[in-house]
N, C-alpha and C positions, 0 to 999 in steps of 0.2 A: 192578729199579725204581729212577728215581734220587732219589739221597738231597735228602732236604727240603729247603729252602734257610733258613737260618736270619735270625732280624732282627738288624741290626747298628747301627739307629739307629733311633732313635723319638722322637717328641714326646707328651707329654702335658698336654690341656690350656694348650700355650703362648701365653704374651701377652706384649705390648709394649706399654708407655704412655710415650711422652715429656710432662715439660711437668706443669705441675701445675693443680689449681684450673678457672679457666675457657679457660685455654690447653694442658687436656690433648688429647692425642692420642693414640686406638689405634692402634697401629700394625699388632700382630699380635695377633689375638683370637681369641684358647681353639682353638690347631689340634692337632687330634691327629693323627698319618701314622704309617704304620711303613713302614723300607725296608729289602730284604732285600739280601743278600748277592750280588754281580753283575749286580744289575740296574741299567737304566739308566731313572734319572725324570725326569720334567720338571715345573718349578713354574712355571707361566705366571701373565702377568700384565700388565695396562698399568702405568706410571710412577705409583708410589706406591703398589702393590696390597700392597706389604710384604713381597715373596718376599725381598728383599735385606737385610732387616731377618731374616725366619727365618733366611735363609743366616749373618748374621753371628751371630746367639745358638747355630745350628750349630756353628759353628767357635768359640765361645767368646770373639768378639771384644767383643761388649758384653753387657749383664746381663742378667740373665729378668725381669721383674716378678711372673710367678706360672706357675704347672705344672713340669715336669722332662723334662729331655732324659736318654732312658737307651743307653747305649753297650754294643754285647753283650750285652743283657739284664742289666744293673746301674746302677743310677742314677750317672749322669757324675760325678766327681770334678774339679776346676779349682781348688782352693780354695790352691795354694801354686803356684809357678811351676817346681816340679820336676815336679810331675801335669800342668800347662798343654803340658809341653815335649812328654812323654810320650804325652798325648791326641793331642797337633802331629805325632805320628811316624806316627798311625792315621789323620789327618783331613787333607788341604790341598784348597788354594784355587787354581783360577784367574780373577784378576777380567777387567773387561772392557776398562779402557785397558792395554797394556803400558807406556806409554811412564811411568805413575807407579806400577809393581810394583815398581820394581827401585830402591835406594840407587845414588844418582848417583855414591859417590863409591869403591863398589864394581866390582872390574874382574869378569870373567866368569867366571875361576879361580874367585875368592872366592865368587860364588852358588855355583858347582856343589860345590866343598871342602865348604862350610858344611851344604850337602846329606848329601854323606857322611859328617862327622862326627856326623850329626844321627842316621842307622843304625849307629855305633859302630864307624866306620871311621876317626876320628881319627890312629889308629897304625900306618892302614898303611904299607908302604913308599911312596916319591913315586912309581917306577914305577905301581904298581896303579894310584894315587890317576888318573893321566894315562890307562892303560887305561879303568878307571869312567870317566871325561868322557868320552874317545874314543867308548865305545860306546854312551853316553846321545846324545850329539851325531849319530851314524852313525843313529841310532832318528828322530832329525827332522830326518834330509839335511841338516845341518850339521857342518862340519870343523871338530873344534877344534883342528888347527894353524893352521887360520884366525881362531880366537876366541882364543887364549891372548894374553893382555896387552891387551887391546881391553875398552871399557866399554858395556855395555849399549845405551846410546844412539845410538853410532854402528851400527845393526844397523838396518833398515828393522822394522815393527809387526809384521811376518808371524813375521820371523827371532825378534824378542822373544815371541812368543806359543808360537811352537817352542822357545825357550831355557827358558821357563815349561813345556812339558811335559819337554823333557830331563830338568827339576828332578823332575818325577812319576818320571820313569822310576827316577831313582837313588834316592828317597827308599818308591816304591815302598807309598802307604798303602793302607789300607782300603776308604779313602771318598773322593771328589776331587769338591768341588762348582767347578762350574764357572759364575762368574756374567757371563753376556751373552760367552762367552769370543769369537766370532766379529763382532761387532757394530761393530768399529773397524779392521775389514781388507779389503780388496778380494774378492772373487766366489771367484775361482783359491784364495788363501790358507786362504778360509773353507772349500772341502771339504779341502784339505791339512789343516786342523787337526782336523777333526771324522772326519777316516778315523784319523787318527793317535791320538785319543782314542779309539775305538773299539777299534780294532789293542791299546792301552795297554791297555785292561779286558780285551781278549778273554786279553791274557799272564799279567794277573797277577791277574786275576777280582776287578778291587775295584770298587763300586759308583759309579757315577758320576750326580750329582746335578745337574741343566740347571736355569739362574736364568734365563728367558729371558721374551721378552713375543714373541717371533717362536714361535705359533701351527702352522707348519708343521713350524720344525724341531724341534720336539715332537713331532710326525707321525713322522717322517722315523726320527728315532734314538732313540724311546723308548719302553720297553715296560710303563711305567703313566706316568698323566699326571696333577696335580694344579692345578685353576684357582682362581685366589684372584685374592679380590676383596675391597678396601678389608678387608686383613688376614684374612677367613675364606677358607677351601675350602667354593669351593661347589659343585664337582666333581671326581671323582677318579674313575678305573676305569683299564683296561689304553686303549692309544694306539687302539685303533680303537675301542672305544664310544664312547670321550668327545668325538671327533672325526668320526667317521661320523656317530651318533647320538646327540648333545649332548642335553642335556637341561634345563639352568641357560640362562636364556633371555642369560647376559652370555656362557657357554661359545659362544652363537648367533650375538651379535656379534662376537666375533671373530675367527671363523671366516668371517662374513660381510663382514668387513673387511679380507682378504688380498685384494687388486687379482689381477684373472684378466685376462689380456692380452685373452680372446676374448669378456669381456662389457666395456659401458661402466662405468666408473666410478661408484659412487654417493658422492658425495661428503657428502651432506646430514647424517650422522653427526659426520665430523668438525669 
């Protein structure tokens, strides 16, 4: 029988209020989710449903207003910038432009270096350090004797969106939320990065989290789905209930607002 799969992130109760008085704003209101260990979810949503706002109190980049995010089953810790670093070794990110991820004024070495001294490979010899790139680089059909000395920028979106997973490979966390990762790359590149993200969980079994408002590819690579709307989830189940058999009548619009080449257009929605 195989063994249970355990929760490795959670929210309770979370919310997000910008703005005070009569200029407040919820942003994210009272969501509770648990996600386990190897799976792959999807937080769908139109522009401003708040999934990027949870994704960032996820990752600990802005504050809670109220409930608690719990990590392995113990309430998250952040409160000094040694726990912040530490949490950073179990949780990363891929957001959705490449071209503003990466310090302009950082060469390629330095992302990937920073990566491994980030796993406590500070000390290894230079050899190793150039093997680790070599074979994080060879994982997203990029040469790093082609990258060495070269700055992020001169690399086309695709290549930057692959140099952002290399960085998974070597840092190797827990959890990898990935926000609209596909969303600013050509057709070709977007199944390159979403088989490579795939390939990435399938090695090293960490949970991979989709911030996306594209409706299908929630379908496609995810095996529970979460819909939020104006900051709550108004549905949640595994990818083919919630998608076959929708039941939140905005789960309805959505779905009925992915353009099908073989019907006309309905446009009257947007």
């Amino acid at each position: 029988m195989p063994a249970e799969k355990k929760i490795c992130l959670s929210a309770v109760g979370l919310s997000k209020v910008y703005g005070f008085g009569s200029s407040k704003t919820l942003a994210v209101d009272h969501v509770n989710m648990d996600l386990y260990e190897g799976e792959v979810v999807s937080i769908v949503g139109e522009s401003g449903s708040g999934k990027t706002t949870l994704a960032k109190m996820f990752l600990g980049l802005i504050s809670i207003t109220e409930g608690e995010i719990y990590f392995q089953g113990k309430k998250r810790d952040i409160s000094s910038n040694k726990k912040k670093q530490e949490y950073w070794k179990n949780i990363q990110a891929i957001f959705q432009d490449p071209f503003s991820s990466y310090n302009t004024f950082h060469k390629i070495d330095a992302v990937l270096l920073d990566c491994i001294r980030m796993r406590g490979g500070g000390k290894l010899p230079k050899e190793k350090k150039v093997e680790l790139m070599t074979e994080a680089c060879s994982f997203v059909n990029l040469k790093f004797a082609e990258l060495t000395n070269k700055y992020p920028f001169e690399l086309s979106g695709g290549q930057m969106q692959r140099l952002m997973i290399a960085r998974i490979f070597l840092l190797k966390p827990k959890i990898l939320l990935a926000d609209e990762p596909t969303s600013m790359i050509d057709a070709c590149s977007r199944a390159t990065i979403l088989d490579m993200l795939m390939q990435l969980r399938n090695e090293i079994g960490m949970t991979v989290i989709f911030i996306t408002h594209d409706i299908g590819l929630a379908y496609y690579v995810s095996d529970k789905v979460f819909i939020m709307e104006h900051g709550r989830i108004v549905e949640s189940g595994s990818a083919d209930d919630v998608i076959l058999h929708p039941q939140a009548p905005y789960t309805r619009r959505l779905i009925s607002d992915v353009p099908k080449i073989y019907e006309e257009w309905d446009l009257s929605t947007v």
